[in-house]
C-alpha positions as CSV (number, residue, x, y, z in Angstrom):
1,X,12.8,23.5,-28.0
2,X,16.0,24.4,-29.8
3,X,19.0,22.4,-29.6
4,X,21.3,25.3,-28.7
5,X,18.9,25.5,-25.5
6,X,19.5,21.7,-24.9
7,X,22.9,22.0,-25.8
8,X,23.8,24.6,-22.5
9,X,21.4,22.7,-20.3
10,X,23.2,19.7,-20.3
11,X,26.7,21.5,-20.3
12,X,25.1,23.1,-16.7
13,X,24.3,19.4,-15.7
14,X,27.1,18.1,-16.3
15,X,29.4,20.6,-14.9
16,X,28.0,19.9,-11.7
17,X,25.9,23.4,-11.6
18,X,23.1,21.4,-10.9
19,X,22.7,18.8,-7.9
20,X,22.0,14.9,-9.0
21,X,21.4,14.0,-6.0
22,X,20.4,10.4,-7.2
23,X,22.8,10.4,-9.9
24,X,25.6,11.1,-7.1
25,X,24.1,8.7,-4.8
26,X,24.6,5.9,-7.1
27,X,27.8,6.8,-8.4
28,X,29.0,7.0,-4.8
29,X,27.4,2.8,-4.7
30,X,29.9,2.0,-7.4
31,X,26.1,1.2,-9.1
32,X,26.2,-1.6,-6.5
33,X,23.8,-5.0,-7.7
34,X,23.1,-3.8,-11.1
35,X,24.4,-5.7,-13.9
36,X,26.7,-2.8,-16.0
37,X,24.7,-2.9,-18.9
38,X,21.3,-3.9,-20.4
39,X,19.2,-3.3,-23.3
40,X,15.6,-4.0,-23.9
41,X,15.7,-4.3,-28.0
42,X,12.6,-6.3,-28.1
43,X,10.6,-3.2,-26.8
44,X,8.4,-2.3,-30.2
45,X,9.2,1.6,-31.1
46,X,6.3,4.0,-32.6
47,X,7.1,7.2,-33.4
48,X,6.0,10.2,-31.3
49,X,4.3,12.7,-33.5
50,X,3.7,16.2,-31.7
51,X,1.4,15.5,-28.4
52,X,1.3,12.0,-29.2
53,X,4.1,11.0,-26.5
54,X,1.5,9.5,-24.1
55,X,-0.3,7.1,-26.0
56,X,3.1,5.9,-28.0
57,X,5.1,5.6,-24.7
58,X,2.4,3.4,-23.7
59,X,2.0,1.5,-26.4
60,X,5.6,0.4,-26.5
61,X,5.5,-0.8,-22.6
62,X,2.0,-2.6,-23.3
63,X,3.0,-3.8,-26.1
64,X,5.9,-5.3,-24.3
65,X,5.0,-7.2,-22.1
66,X,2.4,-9.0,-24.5
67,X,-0.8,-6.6,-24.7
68,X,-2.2,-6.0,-28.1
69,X,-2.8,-2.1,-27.6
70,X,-2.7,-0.2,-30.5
71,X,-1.5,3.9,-30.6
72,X,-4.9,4.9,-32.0
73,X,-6.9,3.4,-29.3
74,X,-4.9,4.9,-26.2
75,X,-4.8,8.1,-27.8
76,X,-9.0,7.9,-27.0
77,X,-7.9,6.8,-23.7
78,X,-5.3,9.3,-22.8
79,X,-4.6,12.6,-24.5
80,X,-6.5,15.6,-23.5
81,X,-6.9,18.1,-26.5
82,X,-7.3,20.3,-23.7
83,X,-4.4,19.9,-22.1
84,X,-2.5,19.1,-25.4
85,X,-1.2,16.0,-23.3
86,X,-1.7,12.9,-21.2
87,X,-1.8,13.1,-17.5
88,X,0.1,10.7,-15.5
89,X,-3.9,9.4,-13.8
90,X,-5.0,8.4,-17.2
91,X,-1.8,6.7,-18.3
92,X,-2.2,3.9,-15.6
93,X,-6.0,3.9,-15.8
94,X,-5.7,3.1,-19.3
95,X,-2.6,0.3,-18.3
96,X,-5.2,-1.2,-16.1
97,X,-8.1,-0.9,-18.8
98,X,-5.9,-2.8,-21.1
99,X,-5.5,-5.6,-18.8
100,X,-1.9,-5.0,-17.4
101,X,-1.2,-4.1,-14.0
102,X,0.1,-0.5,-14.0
103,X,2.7,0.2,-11.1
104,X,4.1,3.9,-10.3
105,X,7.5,3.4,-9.1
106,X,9.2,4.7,-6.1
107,X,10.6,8.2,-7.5
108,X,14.0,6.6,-7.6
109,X,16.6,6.5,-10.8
110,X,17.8,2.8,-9.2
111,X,14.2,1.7,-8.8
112,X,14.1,2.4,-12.4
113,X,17.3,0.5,-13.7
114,X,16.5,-2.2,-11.7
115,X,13.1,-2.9,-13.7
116,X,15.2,-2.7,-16.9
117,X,17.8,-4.7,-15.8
118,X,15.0,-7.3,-14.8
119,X,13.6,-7.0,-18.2
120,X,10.5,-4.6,-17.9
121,X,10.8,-1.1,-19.7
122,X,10.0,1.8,-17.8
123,X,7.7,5.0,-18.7
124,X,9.0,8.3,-17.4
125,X,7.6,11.5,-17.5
126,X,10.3,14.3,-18.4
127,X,10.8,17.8,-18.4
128,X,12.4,18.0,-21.8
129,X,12.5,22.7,-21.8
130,X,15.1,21.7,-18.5
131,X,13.1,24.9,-17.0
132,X,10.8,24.2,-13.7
133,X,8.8,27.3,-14.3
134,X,8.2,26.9,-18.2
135,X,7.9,22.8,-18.5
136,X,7.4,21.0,-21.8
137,X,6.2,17.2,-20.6
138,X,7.3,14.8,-22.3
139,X,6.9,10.7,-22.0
140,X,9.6,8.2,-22.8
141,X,10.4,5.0,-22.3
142,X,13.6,3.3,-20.9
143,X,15.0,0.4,-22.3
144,X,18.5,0.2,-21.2
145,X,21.3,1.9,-19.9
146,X,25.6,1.8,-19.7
147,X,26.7,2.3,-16.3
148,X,30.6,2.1,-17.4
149,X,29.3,5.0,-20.2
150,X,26.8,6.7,-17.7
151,X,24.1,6.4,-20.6
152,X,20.7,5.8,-20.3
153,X,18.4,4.7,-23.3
154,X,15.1,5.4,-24.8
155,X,12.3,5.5,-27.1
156,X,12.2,9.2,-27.6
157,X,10.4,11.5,-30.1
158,X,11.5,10.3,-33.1
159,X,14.3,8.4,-32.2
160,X,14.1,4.5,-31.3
161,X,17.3,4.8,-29.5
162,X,18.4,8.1,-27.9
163,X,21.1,7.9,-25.5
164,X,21.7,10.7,-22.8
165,X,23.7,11.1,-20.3
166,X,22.6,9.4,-16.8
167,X,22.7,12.8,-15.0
168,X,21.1,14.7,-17.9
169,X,18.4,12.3,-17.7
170,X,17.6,13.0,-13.9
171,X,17.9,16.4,-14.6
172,X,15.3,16.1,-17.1
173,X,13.1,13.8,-15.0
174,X,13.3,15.8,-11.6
175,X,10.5,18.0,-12.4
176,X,8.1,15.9,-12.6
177,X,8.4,14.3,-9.3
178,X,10.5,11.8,-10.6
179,X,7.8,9.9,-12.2
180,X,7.9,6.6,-13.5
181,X,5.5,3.4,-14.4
182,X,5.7,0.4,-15.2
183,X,3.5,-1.9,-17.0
184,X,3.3,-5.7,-16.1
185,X,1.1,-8.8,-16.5
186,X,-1.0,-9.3,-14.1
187,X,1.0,-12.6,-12.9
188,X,4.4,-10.9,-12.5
189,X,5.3,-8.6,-9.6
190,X,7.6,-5.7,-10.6
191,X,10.8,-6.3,-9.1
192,X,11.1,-3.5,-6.9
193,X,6.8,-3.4,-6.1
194,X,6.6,-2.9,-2.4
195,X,3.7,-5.1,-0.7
196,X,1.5,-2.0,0.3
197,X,2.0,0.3,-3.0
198,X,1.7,-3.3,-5.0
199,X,-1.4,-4.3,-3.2
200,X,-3.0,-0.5,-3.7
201,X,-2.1,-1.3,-7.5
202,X,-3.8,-4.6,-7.8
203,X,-7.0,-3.2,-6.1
204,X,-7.2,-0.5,-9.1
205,X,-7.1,-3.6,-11.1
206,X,-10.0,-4.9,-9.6
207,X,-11.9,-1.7,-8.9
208,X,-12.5,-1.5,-13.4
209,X,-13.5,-5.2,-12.7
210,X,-10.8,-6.7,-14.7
211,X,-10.6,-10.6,-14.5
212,X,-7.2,-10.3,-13.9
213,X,-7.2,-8.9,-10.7
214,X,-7.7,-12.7,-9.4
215,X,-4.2,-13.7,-11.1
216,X,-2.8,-10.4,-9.9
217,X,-3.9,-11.0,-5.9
218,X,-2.3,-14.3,-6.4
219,X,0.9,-13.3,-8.1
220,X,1.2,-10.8,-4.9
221,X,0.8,-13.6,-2.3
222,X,3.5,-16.0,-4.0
223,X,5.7,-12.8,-2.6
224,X,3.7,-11.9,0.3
225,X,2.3,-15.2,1.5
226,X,0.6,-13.6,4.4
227,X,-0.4,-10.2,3.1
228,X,-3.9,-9.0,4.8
229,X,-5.3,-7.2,1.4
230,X,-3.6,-9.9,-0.9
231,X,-5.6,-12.2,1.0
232,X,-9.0,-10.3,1.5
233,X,-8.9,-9.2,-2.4
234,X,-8.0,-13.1,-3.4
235,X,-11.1,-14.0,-1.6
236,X,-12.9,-11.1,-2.7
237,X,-12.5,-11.7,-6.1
238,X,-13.5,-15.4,-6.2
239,X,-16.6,-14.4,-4.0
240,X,-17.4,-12.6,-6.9
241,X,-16.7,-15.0,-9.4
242,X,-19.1,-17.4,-7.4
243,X,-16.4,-19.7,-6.3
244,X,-16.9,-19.4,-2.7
245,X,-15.1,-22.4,-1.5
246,X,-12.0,-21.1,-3.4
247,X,-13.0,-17.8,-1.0
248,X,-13.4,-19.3,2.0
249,X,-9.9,-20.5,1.6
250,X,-8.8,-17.1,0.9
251,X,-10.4,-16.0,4.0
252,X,-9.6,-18.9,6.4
253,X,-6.0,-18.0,5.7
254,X,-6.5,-14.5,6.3
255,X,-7.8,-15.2,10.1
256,X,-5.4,-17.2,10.8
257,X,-2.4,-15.0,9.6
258,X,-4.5,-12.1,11.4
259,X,-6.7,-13.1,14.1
260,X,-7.8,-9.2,14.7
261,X,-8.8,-8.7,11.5
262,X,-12.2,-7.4,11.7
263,X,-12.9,-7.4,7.9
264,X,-11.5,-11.3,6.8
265,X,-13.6,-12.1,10.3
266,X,-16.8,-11.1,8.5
267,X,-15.6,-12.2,5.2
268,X,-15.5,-15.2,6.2
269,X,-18.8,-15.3,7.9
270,X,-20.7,-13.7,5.1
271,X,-19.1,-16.9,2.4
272,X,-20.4,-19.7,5.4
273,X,-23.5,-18.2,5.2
274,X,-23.5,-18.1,1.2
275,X,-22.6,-21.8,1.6
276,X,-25.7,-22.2,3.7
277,X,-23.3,-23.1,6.6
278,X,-25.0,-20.5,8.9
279,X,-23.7,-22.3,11.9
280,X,-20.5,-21.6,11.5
281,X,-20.5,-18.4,10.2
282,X,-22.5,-16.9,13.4
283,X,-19.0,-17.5,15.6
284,X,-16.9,-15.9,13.1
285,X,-19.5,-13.2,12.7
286,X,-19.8,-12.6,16.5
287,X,-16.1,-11.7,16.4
288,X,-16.0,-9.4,14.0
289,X,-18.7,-7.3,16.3
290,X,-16.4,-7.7,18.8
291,X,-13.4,-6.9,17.3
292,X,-15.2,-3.1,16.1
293,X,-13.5,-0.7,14.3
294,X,-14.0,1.2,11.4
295,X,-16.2,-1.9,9.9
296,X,-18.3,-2.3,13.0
297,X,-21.9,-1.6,10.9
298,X,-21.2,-4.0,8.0
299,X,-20.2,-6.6,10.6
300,X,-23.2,-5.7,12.8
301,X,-25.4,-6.2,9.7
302,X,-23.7,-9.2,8.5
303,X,-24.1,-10.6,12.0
304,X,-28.0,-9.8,12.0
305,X,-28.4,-11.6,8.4
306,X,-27.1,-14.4,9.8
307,X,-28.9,-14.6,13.2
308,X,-32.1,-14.0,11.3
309,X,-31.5,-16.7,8.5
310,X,-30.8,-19.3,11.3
311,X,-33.8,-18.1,13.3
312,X,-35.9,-18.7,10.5
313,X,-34.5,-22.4,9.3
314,X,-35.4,-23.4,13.3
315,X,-38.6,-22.3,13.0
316,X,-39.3,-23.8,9.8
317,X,-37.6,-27.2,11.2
318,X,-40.2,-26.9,14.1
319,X,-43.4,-26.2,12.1
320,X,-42.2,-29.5,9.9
């Protein structure tokens, strides 16, 4: 893209041609709870050859935050030759593959300064040709911004430290949805992670069976002390880990926080029976029938496990 192109683009922006809306919005907040200025310089910068914006941009969050991930191994994990490009699903597949929990944050330019200002840079997804119908993608990572100078800075291209203007940069980043991720360890909570997006998050974690996913369900509950899937996927993931009285805790606290819970009811009662405690799971088995819903058969069939196992320990008490 030619820098005369660029050049009108942002004169357009900036002459108000354009609506900002969130650029405007925050203005209007007098950039209310932010501190005025912050700058990541720790964040590691590789340069972004043609195409290459995907894996670098990721490298530098990852890298970051303490994950040893090297440019030539997420360029396997994420660029398309197909596509000439990354797509936005395989950047936080390969944050979760890596070990790092990989949140997408709300589409929100303060939900984005508020993870840098609390220390965790953020990957956007920009729009760099400024034209809807003819994109050119581009990833980027934030690692500060001046809210007295309006600037916003990144890891860009080949520049470690390219300031643009703050409504320029939503201009830019509008296409794409207003996209953004960040990358955290798995026992840090992004500090604007809402409990259901945040819980959706850590369950990807665990679905690529990543022993983090244990720290992660944990770091969620020192927030949300009584969240149902922080709870269930605690328990889950020490269930299989084989530490079933560290998941019958996990479970136990779930009932209690939500006594209609059909799925920590029959959690519960499948870990007593694992623990050979078959009279105590039957009760909590029996509820979950009765409670239904859309885990009725895997509560029905946990139920009839159970029921059997015990019918078969009193008849081999009897025949002794």
């Amino acid at each position: 893209m030619s820098k005369v192109i660029v050049s009108i683009v942002a004169l357009l922006a900036l002459a108000g041609c354009i609506s900002l809306p969130q650029t405007e919005a925050l203005r209007e907040s007098g950039y209310a709870g932010l501190p005025p200025r912050v700058e990541l310089v720790d964040v590691p910068y590789y340069p972004q050859e043609d195409l290459m914006c995907g894996p670098t941009s990721l490298a530098m969050a990852l890298n970051a935050v303490g994950v040893d991930a090297k440019v030539a191994s997420l360029t396997e994990q994420v660029y398309l030759p197909g596509r000439e490009g990354s797509l936005q699903i395989e950047m936080l597949a390969a944050t979760r593959r890596n070990g790092a929990l990989a949140y997408q944050l709300a589409p929100e330019l303060r939900a984005v300064l508020q993870e840098v200002a609390a220390g965790t840079p953020v990957v956007v997804l920009l729009n760099i040709g400024g034209i809807k119908f003819w994109p050119v993608w581009h990833y980027a990572v934030v690692v500060g911004y001046d809210l007295e100078r309006e600037e916003i800075i990144l890891r860009s291209g080949l520049n470690p430290r390219r300031v643009t203007d703050v409504g320029f940069f939503e201009f830019l980043w509008k296409d794409g949805g207003y996209w953004a991720m960040a990358a955290v360890p798995p026992n840090r909570v992004p500090a604007t992670a809402q409990e259901q997006p945040y819980a959706a998050a850590v369950a990807a974690l665990e679905r690529v069976r990543r022993p983090e996913a244990g720290e992660a369900y944990r770091a969620l509950l020192s927030r949300w002390p009584e969240s149902l899937a922080g709870l269930i996927g605690l328990g889950n993931t020490e269930h299989a880990a084989g530490n079933l009285p560290a998941a019958e805790a996990a479970f136990r606290r779930a009932v209690a926080a939500h006594r209609q819970s059909a799925v920590a009811l029959n959690n519960l009662a499948q870990t007593l029976a694992d623990l050979g405690r078959l009279e105590e799971a039957e009760p909590a088995a029996r509820s979950a029938v009765a409670i239904g819903g859309a885990t009725l058969l895997a509560a029905q069939s946990t139920l009839a496990q159970i029921v059997e196992k015990r019918s078969k320990a009193k008849a081999k008490a009897k025949a002794k």
